[in-house]
VEXDREN-2710 file (C-alpha; in Angstrom, 1 decimal):
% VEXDREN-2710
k/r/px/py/pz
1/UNK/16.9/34.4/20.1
2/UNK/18.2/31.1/18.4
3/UNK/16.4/28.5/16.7
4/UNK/16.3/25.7/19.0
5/UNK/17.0/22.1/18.1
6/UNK/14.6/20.0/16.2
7/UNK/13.4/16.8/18.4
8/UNK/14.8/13.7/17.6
9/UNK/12.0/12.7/16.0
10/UNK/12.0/15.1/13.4
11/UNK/16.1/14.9/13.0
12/UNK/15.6/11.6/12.6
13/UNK/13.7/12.2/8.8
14/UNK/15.6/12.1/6.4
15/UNK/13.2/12.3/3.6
16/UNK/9.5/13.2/3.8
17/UNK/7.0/10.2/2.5
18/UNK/3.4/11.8/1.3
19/UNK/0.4/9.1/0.4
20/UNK/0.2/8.3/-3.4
21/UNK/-4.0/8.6/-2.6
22/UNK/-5.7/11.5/-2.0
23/UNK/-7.9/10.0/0.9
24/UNK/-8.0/8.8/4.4
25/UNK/-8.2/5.3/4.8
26/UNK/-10.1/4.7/8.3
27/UNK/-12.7/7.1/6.9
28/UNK/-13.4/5.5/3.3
29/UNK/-13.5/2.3/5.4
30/UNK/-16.6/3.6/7.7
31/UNK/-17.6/5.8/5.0
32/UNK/-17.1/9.1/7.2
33/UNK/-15.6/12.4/5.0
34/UNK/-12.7/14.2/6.4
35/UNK/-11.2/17.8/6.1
36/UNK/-7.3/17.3/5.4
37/UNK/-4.7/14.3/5.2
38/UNK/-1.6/13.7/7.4
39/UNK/0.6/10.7/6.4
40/UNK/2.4/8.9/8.9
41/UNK/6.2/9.1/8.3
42/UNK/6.7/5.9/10.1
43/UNK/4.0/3.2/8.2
44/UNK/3.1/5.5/5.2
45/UNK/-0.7/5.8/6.0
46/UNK/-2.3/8.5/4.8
47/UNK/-5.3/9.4/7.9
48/UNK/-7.6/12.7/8.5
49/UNK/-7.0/15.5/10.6
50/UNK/-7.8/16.7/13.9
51/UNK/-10.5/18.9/12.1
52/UNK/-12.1/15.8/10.6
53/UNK/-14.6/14.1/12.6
54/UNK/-13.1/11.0/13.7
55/UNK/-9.3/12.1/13.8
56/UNK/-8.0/9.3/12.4
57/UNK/-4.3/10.6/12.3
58/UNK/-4.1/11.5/16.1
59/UNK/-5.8/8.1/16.8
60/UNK/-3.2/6.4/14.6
61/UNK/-0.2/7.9/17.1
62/UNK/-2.0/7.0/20.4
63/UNK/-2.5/3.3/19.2
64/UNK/1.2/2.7/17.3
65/UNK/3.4/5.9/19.0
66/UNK/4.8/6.6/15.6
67/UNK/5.5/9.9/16.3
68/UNK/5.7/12.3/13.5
69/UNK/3.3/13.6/10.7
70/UNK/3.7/15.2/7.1
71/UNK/0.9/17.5/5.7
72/UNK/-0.6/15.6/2.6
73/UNK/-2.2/18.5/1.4
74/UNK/-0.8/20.1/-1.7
75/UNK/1.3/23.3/-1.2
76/UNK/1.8/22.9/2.5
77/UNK/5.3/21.2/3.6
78/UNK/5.5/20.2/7.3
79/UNK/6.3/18.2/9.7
80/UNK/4.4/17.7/13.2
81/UNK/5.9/15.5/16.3
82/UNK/3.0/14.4/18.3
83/UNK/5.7/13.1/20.9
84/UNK/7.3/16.4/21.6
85/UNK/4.4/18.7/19.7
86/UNK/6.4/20.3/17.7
87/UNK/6.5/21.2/14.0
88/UNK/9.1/22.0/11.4
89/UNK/8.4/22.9/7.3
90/UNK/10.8/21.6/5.2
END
């Protein structure tokens, strides 16, 4: 079977922007912990993961609809779409 198509959203990245801090944001801000770090390939902001707590990260894409993800975690290189729930590594 052939690879399908990537989604638009994930064509559309041309180059894959990590956080320069190791931390989520919201959760510093209310003191909460978290369990890994997504950054947001549309605003840069580096939030928690779905495995965290407060799920900052899946929050972030229902309030602003930017759509796609990156891994922050060290050694793992991917790319989720929230949009079109799919995910590439690069």
């Amino acid at each position: 079977m052939a690879d399908q198509p990537l989604c638009a959203h994930l064509s559309a990245i041309t180059e894959v922007n990590i956080g320069n801090e190791y931390v989520c944001e919201d959760c510093i801000k209310s003191n909460s912990s978290w369990v890994h770090l997504r950054t947001c390939q549309t605003c840069g902001v580096t939030l928690c993961c779905d495995a965290s707590p407060h799920k900052h990260a899946t929050k972030h894409y229902h309030r602003s609809q930017h759509p796609v993800i990156a891994s922050a975690e060290p050694g793992e290189r991917w790319l989720w779409c929230y949009t079109d729930e799919e995910m590439v590594e690069y």
